[in-house]
C-alpha positions as CSV (number, residue, x, y, z in Angstrom):
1,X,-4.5,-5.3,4.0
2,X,-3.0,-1.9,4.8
3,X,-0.3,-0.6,2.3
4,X,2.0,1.9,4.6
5,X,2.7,5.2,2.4
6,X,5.2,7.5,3.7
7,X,5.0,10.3,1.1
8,X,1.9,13.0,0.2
9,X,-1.1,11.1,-1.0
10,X,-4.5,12.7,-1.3
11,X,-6.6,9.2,-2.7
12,X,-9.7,11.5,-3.5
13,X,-8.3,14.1,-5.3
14,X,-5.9,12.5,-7.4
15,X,-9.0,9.7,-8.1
16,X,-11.4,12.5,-8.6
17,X,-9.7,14.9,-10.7
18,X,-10.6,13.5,-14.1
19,X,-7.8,11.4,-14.4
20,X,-9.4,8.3,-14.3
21,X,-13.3,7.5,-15.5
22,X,-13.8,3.8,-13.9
23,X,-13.8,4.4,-10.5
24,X,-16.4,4.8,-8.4
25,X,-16.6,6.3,-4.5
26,X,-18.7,4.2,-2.1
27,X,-18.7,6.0,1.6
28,X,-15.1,6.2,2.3
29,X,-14.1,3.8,-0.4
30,X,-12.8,4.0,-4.0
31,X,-13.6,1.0,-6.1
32,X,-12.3,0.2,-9.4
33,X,-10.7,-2.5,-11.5
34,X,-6.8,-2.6,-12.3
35,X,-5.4,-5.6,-14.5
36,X,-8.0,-7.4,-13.9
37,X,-8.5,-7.3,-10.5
38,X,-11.2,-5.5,-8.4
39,X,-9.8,-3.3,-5.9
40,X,-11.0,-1.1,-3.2
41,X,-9.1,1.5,-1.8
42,X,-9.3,3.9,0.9
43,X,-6.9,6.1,3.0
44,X,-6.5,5.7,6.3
45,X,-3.8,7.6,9.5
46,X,-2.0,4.2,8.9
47,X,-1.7,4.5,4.6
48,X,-3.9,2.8,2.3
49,X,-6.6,0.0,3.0
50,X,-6.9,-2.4,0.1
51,X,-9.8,-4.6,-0.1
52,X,-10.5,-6.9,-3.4
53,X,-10.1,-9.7,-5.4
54,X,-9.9,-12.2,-7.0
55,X,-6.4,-12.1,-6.2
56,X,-4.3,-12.5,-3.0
57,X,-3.8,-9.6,-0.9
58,X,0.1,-9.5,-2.3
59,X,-0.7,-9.2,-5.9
60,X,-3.5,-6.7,-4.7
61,X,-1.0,-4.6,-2.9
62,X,1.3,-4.8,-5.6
63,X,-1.2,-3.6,-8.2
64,X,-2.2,-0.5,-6.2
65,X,0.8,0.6,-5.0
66,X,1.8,1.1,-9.2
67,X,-1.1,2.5,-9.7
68,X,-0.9,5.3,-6.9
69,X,3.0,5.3,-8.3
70,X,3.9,4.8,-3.9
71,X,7.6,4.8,-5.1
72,X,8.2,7.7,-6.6
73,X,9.4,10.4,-4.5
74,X,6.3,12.9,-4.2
75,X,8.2,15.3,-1.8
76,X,11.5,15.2,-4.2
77,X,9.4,16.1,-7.5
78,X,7.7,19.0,-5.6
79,X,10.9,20.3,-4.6
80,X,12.7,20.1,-8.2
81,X,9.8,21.9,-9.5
82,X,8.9,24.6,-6.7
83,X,11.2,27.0,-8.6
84,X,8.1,28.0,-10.4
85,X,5.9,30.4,-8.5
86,X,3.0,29.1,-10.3
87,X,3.6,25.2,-10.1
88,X,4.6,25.7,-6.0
89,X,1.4,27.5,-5.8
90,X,0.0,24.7,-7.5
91,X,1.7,21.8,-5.0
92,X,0.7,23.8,-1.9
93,X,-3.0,23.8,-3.1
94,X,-2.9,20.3,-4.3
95,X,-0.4,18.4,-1.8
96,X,-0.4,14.6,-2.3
97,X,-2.3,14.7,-5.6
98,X,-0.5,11.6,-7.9
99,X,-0.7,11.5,-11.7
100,X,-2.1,7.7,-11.8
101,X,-0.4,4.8,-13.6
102,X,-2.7,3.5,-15.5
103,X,-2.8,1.2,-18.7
104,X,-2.2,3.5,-22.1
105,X,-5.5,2.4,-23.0
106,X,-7.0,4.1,-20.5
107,X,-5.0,7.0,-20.7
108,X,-5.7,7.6,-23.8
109,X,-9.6,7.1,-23.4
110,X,-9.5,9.4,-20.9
111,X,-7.8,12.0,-22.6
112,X,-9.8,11.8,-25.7
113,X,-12.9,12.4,-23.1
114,X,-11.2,15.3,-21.2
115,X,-11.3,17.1,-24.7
């Protein structure tokens, strides 16, 4: 099932940049589990590709699109906060990187292993 997302997303950096500990890149895929579910995700021209289970395509849709937070307005929050030389240096470098929704649990294991 493809996910259509109309805002900045960069899938690999904002997997990859130590947000998150329990996924896993295969080829062109990113492969993890999310409230149970195994999901596989990969961006494509067209949004994201979702691929897992055991769980209908609906619910697996549903469960990536709040993790990758689809419905908050990227382009809006980079604009509120470009008045900082520092931070719109920091947008322009990183365009599309998302801070994850994830359970507390896990956010809090993976700041405790960032330390």
């Amino acid at each position: 099932m493809i996910v259509p997302v109309l805002q900045p997303l960069d899938l690999g950096t904002s997997i990859e940049c130590g947000q998150v500990f329990q996924w896993r890149r295969h080829g062109p895929w990113f492969c993890g589990v999310l409230s149970g579910q195994i999901l596989h995700l990969r961006k494509i021209d067209e949004g994201i590709e979702i691929e897992g289970g055991p769980a209908d395509a609906d619910v697996l849709c549903d469960i990536a699109k709040k993790f990758l937070r689809c419905d908050d307005p990227l382009t809006e929050i980079y604009r509120s906060i470009a008045s900082d030389p520092y931070i719109r240096d920091a947008t322009e470098r990183h365009w599309g990187l998302r801070i994850l929704r994830q359970s507390p649990w896990d956010c809090l294991l993976s700041f405790a292993c960032s330390v």
